[in-house]
Backbone bond lengths (Angstrom), bond angles and torsions (degrees), N, CA, C in turn:
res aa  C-N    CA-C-N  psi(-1)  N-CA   C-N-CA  omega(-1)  CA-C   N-CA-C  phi
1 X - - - 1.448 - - 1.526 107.32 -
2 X 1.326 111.37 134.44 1.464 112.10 171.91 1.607 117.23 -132.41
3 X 1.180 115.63 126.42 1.734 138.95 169.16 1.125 100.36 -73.28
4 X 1.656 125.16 103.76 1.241 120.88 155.85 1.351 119.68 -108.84
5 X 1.043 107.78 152.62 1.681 133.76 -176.36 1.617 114.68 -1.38
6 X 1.516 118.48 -50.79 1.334 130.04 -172.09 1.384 92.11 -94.14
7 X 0.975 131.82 26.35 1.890 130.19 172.02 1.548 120.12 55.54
8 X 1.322 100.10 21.34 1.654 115.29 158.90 1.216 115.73 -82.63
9 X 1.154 99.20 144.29 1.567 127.84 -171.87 1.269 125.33 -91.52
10 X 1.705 143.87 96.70 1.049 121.82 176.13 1.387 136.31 -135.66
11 X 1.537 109.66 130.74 1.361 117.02 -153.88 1.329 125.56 -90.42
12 X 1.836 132.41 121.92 1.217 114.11 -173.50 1.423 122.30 -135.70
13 X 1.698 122.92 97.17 1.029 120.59 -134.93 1.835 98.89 -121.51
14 X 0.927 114.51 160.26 1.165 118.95 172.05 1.937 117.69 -114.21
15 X 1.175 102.01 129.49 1.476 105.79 -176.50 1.300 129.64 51.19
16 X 1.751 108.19 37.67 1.696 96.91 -159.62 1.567 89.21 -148.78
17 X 0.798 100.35 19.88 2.065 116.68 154.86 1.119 114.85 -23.00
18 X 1.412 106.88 -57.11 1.977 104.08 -163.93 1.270 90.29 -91.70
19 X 1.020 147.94 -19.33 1.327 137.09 135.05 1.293 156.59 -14.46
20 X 1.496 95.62 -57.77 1.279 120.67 171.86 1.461 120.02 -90.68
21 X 0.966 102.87 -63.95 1.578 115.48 160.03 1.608 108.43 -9.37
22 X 1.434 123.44 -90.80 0.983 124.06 -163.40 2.060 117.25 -50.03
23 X 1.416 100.33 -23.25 2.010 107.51 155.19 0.757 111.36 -35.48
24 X 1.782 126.13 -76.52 1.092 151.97 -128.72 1.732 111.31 -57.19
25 X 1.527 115.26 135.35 1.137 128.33 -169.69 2.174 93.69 -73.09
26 X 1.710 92.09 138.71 1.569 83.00 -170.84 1.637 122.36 -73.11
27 X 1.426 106.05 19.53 1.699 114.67 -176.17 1.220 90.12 -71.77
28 X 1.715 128.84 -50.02 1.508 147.82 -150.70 1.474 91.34 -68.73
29 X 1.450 130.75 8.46 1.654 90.99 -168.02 1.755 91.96 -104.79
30 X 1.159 139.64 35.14 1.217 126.96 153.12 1.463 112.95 -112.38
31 X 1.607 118.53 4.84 1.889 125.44 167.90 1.866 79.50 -108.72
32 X 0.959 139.29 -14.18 1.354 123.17 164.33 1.424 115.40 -45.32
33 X 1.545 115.36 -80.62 1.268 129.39 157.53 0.914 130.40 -22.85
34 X 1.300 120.96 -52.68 1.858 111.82 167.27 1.092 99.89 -80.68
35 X 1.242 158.03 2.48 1.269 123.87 165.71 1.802 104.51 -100.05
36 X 0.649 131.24 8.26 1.538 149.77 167.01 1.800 96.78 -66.82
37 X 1.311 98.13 -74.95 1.840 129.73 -163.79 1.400 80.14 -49.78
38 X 1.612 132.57 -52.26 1.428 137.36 -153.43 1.719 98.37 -65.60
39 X 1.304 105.68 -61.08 1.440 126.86 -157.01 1.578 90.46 -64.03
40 X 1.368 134.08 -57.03 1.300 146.53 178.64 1.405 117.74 -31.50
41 X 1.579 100.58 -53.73 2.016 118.48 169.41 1.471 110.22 -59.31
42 X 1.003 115.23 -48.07 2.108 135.17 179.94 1.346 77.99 -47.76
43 X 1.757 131.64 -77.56 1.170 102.28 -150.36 1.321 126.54 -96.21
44 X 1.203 110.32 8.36 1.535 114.16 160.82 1.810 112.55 -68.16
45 X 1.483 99.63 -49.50 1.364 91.34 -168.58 1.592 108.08 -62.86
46 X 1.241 136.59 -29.20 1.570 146.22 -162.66 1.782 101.52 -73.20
47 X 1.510 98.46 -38.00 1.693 100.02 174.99 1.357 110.74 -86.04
48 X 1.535 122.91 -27.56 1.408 113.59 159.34 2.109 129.54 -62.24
49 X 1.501 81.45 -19.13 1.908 92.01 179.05 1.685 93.03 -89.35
50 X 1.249 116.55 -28.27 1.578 103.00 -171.41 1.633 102.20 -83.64
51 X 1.143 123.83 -21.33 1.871 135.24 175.69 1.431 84.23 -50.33
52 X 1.559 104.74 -65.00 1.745 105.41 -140.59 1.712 102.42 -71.26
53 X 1.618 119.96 -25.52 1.132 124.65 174.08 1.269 119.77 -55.78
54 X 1.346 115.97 -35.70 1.526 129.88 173.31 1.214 129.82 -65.09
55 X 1.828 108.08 -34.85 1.140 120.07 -170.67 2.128 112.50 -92.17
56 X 1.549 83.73 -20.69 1.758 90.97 169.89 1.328 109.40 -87.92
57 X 1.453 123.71 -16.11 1.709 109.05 178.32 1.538 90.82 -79.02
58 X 1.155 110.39 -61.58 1.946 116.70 -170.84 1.479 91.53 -38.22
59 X 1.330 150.82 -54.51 1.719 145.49 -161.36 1.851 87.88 -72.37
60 X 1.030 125.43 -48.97 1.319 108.27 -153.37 1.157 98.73 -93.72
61 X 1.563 161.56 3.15 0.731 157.45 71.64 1.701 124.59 32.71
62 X 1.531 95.02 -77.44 1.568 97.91 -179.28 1.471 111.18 -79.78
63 X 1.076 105.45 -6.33 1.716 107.00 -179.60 1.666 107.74 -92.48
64 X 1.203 101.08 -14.63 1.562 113.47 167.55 1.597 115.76 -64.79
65 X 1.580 108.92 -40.44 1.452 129.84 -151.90 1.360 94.44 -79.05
66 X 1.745 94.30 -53.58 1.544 103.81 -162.84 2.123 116.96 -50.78
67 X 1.131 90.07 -52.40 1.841 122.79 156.42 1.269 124.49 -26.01
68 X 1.588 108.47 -43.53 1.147 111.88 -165.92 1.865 93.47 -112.22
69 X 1.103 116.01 -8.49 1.602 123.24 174.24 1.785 90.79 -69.33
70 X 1.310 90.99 -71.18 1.363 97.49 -157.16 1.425 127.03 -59.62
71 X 1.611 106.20 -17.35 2.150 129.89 151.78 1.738 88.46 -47.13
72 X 1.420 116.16 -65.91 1.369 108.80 -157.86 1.556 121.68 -64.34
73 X 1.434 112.55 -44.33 1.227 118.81 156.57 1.651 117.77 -37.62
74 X 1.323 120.28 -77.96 1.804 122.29 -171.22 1.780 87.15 -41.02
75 X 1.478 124.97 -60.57 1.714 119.89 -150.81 1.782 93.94 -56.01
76 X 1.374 122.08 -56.44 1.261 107.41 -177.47 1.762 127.76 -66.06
77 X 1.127 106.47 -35.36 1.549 106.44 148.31 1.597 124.68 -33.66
78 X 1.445 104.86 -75.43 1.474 112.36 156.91 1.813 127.16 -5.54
79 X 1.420 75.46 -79.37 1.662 119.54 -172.48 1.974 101.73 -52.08
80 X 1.261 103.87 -65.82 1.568 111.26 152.62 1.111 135.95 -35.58
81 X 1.944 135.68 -60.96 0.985 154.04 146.72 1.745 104.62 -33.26
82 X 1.602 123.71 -51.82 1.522 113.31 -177.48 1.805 109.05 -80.76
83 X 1.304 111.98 -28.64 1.779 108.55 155.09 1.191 124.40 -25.21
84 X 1.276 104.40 -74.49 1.713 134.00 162.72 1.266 128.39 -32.80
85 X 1.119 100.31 -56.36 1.642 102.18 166.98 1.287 114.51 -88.26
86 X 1.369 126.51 -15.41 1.488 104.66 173.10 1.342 102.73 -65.65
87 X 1.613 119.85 -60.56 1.357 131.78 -172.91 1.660 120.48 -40.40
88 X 1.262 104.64 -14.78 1.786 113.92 179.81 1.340 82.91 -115.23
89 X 0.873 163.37 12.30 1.887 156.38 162.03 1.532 86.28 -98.20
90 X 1.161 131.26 -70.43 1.543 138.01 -160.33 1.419 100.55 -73.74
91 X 1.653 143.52 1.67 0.955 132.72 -155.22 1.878 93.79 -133.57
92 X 1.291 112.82 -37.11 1.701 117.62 146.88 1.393 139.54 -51.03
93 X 1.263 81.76 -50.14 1.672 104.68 156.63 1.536 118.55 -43.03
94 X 1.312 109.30 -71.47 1.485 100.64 174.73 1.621 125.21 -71.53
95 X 0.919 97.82 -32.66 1.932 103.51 157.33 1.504 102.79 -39.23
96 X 1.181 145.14 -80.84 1.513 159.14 157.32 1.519 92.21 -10.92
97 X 1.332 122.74 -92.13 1.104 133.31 -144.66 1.791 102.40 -59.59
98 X 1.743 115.67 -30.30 1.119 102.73 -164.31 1.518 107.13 -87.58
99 X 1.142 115.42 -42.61 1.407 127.65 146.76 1.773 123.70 -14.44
């Protein structure tokens, strides 16, 4: 609460609205309203930052998945490709040897 100079009063409260509100001298009920309209925007925008928070972990996330698919994919490729060639190394081989 702050007493300023011209003996106005001013109040700054956190979360205690329905609280306060019902004090309030009835001149206040048109700075009531906008601060309602005010408080109303705050929490739209906070659930719109918590949307978008959700929606960038969920992206980075699947871009994680995708990443780590596609590590697994090349290793078995790999892994396949050195099959292959052993089996045609080991398969010359005995050509040679039987020969």
């Amino acid at each position: 609460m702050i007493l300023k100079k011209d003996d106005r009063i001013t109040l700054y409260c956190k979360g205690a609205d329905s609280t306060i509100y019902p004090r309030l001298n009835p001149k206040c009920a048109e700075l009531q309203q906008i601060t309602t309209r005010h408080l109303s925007v705050c929490m739209i925008c906070l659930m719109l930052i918590s949307l978008v928070v959700v929606v960038v972990v969920v992206v980075v996330v699947m871009l994680v998945v995708v990443v780590v698919v596609e590590v697994v994919v090349v290793v078995v490729v790999v892994m396949l490709v050195v099959v292959v060639v052993v089996v045609e190394v080991v398969g010359a081989a005995a050509a040679i040897y039987v020969m």
